[in-house]
N, C-alpha and C positions, 0 to 999 in steps of 0.2 A: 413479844410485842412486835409489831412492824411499824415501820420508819420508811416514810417514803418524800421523795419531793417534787414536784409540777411547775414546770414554767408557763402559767396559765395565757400569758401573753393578753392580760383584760379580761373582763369578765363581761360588763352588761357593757361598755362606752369606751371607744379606743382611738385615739388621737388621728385625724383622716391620713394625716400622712404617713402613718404607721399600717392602714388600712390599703395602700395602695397594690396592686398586683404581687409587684417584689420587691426586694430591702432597693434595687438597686433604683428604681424609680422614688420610693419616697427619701432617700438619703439625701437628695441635692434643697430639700426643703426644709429638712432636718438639721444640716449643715448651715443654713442660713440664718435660722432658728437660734441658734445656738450663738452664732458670729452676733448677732445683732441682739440679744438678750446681755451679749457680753457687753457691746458699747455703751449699750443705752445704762449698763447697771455703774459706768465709772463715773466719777466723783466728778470731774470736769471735763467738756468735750472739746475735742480741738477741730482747731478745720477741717483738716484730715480726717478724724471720726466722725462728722458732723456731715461730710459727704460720703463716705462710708454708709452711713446709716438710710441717709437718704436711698443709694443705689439697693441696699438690702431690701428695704421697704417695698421699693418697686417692685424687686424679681420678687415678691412674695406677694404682691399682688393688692399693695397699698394704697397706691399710687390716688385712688380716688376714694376709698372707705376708710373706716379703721376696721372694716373684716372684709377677710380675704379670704380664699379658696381652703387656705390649711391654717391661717392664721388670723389669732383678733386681738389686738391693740386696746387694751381698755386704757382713756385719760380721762381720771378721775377729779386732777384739780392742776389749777397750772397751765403752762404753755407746753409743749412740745414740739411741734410743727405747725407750718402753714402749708395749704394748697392752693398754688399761683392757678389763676384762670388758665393761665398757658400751660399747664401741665407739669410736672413735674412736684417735690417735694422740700420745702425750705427746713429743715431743722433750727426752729428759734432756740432752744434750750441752750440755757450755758452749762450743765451740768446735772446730776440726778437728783439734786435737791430742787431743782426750779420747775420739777411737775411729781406728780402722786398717779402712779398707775400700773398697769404690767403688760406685758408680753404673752401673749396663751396659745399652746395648739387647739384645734378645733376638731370637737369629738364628733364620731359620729355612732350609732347603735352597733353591736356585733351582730353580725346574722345569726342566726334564732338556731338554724341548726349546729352552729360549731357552739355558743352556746352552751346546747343541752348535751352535744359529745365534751364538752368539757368538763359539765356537771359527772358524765355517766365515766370517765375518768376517776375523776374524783371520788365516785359511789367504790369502782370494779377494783381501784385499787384495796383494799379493805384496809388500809391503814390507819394503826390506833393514834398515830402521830403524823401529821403532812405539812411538811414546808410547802410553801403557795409564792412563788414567784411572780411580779409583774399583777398582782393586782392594785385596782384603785385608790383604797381607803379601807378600816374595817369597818366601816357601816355598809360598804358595799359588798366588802364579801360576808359580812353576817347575812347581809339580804341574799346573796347567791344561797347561802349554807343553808338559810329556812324556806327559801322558795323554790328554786331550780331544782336543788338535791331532792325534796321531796315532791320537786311535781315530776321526775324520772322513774320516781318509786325511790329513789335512796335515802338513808337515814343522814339528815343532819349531826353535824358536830358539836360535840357538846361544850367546846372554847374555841374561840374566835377571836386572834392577835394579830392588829398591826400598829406598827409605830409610825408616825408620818416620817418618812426621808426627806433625802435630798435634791429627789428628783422632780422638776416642774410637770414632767407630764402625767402624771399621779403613775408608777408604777414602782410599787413596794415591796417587801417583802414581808412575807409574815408567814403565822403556825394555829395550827389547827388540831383539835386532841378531842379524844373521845371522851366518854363518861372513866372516872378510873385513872384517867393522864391529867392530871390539872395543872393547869400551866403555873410556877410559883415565882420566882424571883424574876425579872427582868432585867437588862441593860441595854441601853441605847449606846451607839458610837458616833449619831450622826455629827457629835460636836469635834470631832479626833481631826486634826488640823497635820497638814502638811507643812515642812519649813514652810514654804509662800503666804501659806495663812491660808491657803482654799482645802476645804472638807475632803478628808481620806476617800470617803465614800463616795459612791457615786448615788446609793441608795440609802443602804446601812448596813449594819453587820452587829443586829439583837443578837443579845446572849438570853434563851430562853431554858428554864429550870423546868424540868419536867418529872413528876414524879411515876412511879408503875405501881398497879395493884398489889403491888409485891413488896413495896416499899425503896425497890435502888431508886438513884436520884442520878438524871442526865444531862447536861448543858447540849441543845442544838443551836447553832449558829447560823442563821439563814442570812444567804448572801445573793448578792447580784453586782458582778463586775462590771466594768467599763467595757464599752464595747468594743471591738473590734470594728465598725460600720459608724460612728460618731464623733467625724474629727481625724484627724491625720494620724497615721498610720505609729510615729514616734511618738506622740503624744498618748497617744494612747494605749502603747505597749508598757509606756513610762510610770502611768495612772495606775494600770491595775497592777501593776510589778508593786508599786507604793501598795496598794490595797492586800495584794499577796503575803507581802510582810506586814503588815500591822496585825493581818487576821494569825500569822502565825507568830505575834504576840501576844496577841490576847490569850492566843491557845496555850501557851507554854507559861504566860501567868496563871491560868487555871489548872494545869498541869503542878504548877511552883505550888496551887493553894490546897493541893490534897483531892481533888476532884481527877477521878478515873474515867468515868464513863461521859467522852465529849462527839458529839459529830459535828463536822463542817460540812453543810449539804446547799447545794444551789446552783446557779449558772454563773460560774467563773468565767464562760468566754474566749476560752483558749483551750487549748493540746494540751496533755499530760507531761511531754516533754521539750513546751514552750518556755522563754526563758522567762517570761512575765512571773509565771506560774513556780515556780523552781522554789522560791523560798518558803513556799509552801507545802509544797507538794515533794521536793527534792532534802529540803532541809528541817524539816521534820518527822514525829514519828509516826501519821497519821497515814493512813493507808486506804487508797481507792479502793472501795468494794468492788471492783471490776475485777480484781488482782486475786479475790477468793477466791478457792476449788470449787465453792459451791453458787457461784454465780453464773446465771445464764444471760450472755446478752442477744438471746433469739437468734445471733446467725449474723448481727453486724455488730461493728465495733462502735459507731457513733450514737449520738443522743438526740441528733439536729437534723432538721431536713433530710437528705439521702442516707444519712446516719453512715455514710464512710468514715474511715479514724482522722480524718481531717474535720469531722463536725462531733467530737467525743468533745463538747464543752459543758453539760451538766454532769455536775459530780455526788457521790456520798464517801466522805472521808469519815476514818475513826480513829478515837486512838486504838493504842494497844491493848486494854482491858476490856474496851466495845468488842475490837474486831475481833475478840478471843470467844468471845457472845454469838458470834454469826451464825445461825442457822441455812440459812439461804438465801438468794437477791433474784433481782432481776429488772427486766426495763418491759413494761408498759407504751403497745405503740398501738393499740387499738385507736387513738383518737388521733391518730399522724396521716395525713395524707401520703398513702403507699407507692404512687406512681403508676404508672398502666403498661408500661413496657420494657421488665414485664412488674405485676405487682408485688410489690417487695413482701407487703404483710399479712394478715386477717387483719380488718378495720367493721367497724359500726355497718349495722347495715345503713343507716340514717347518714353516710359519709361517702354523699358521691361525687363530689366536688372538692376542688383543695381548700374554697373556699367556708366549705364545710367541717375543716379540721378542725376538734377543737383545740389544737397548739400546732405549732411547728415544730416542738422540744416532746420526747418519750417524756414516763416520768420512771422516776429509780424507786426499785422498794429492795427494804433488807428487813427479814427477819432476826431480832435476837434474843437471847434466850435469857433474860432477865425479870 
C-alpha cells in the first residue's frame, strides 16, 4: 500500500491574510488576530484590555465597520463597542458574557489553477492512504475529492475524514483512503488540555484505524503543529514541544496496547533536530522515512518552500514493525513552485506562477509492504 501526506494549505476558500504575497506580510495581521481574539474571549475586561482592544481593532481596520480588510467582527447580541462621531473606538463591554458573537478571518477564493495543481497532486500521488493537511471542513474536502479530482481526470477517494479542531481558521487535518482502506475506529484529541487548561493541540492529533486488503490493521495519526510564524518565538517553541510529547504519548499507549503498525505523518513545523521536536522524534522509537536506504528526496533535504534542511518540517514517522514494511519513499514537488534561478524542479505545466502552486509543502509518500 502507499501512505502519503499533503500540506494542502486550503482547498477551495483561504483566509485573505493567509493569501497575502508572503508569510511575512500576512503575519502582522495574523498576530493581531490572535492578541484580540484572546482579550475579547476573557471573562472580565480591564481598562487596560479595554484599550488594548480598542487599538487592536483599529490596526485591523475596525475603526469604522465591523469588516475589515482581513477581518469581520460579527455582534450578534449585546453591546460591545461604541463608534464616537469623533473617531475612534469605545469598548462598552464589561466582560465576555455581556455580548454573543466572534471574531473571523476573512476568506477569499483560491486561484483556480493552484487549485487544480492541488487536486492533480493528490490524483499523481497514487496513494491508497493520504493524510490532507490545512484543509477546511470534510464537506469541503469531500466536494474537492468528488469535483476537482474528477474534473482533472483523477479518481476520487473512496473515504473522506475530518474532525473539526481547534483551529478558528478552518484548517484541519484529516485522511483519505481508497476503496479496500476503510477508515474504522477513530479518536479525537482536540479535548487533551495543558496544565493551564488551554487545548494540547493547535489543530488535533486523530488516531485513525485503517485497515488493508490484506487484512493488517494500522493507526495513522495526522498532525499539524504550531507554528513557527504565530506568536512569539518561546511561546511557541513551548506549544509544540507540549504537542511533541503528548503525540509521543499517545504513540507509546498504543504501542502499551499491542498495536504494531503506527505512523505519525504531517507538518510538525520544525527540524529533525529542533528541540521542540526531540521528545518525539529523539525519544522514541519511530523513525523518519527520510532515514531509509530506499528513500529519494529528489536532490533536496527539505519539504518547504526552497526545500533547504532548514524547511525539512513535513514528516512520515513509523514504528519499528512499519518501517521494517518499507518498500520505497519519496517526496512529491510537481505542485511546488520551483523558482527560476535557476529552476530547482519538474512542476505542472499549468504552474507558472508561484501563485499558481498548489502548496508551498512537497507531499511524502512511502510505500509498504503489508
Amino acid at each position: 500500500m502507499r501512505l502519503a501526506v499533503y500540506n494542502v494549505e486550503n482547498l477551495f476558500d483561504r483566509a485573505k491574510a493567509m493569501n497575502l504575497g508572503s508569510w511575512e506580510e500576512g503575519r502582522p495581521v495574523l498576530d493581531r488576530f490572535a492578541a484580540l481574539n484572546g482579550l475579547l474571549g476573557q471573562v472580565s475586561y480591564g481598562g487596560g484590555d479595554r484599550a488594548k482592544m480598542a487599538t487592536l481593532m483599529i490596526e485591523l481596520g475596525l475603526e469604522k465597520s465591523d469588516t475589515g480588510p482581513f477581518v469581520l467582527l460579527r455582534r450578534n447580541r449585546g453591546g460591545l463597542l461604541k463608534r464616537p462621531k469623533t473617531g475612534g473606538i469605545e469598548i462598552t463591554a464589561g466582560g465576555r458574557a455581556d455580548w454573543v458573537g466572534s471574531l473571523e478571518l476573512r476568506d477569499e477564493p483560491i486561484n483556480e489553477h493552484a487549485m487544480r495543481n492541488t487536486a492533480r497532486v493528490m490524483s499523481d500521488l497514487g496513494a491508497d492512504v493520504l493524510g490532507v493537511v490545512e484543509a477546511e471542513s470534510r464537506p469541503v474536502l469531500s466536494a474537492f475529492n468528488r469535483e476537482i479530482l474528477s474534473a482533472i481526470g483523477g479518481a476520487p477517494f473512496r473515504h473522506v475524514m475530518v474532525i473539526d479542531g481547534n483551529d478558528e481558521r478552518g484548517i484541519d487535518v484529516g485522511l483519505m483512503s481508497r476503496e479496500g482502506y476503510p477508515i474504522g475506529a477513530m479518536r479525537s484529541h482536540v479535548d487533551d488540555l495543558l496544565p493551564n487548561g488551554e487545548p494540547v493541540f493547535s489543530r488535533d492529533c486523530p488516531e485513525f484505524e485503517i485497515t488493508t486488503p490484506g487484512g493488517a490493521r494500522l493507526v495513522v495519526m495526522v498532525n499539524h503543529l504550531k507554528s513557527k510564524g504565530y506568536g512569539g518565538k518561546a511561546a511557541s517553541d513551548a506549544r509544540r514541544k507540549a504537542q511533541a510529547r503528548r503525540i509521543a504519548e499517545i504513540y507509546e499507549g498504543l504501542i502499551g496496547q499491542g498495536v504494531e503498525y503506527i505512523a505519525v505523518i504531517g507538518d510538525l513545523n520544525d527540524t529533525p533536530g529542533s528541540a521542540p521536536l526531540k521528545p518525539l522524534i529523539e525519544n522514541t522509537d519511530l523513525t523518519d522515512i527520510f532515514e531509509h536506504v530506499a528513500f529519494d528526496d529528489g536532490g533536496y533535504p527539505g519539504t518547504y518552500g526552497s526545500c533547504t534542511a532548514a524547511n525539512k518540517i513535513d514528516y512520515i514517522l513509523l514504528s519499528p514493525a512499519l518501517y521494517a514494511k518499507v518498500v520505497a519513499g519519496g517526496i512529491f514537488r510537481k505542485g511546488m513552485w520551483p523558482g527560476v534561478r535557476p529552476k530547482k524542479w519538474n512542476v505542472y505545466d499549468e504552474l507558472k506562477r508561484p501563485e499558481e502552486a498548489g502548496s508551498d509543502h512537497a507531499a511524502l509518500w512511502v510505500d509498504l509492504d503489508i
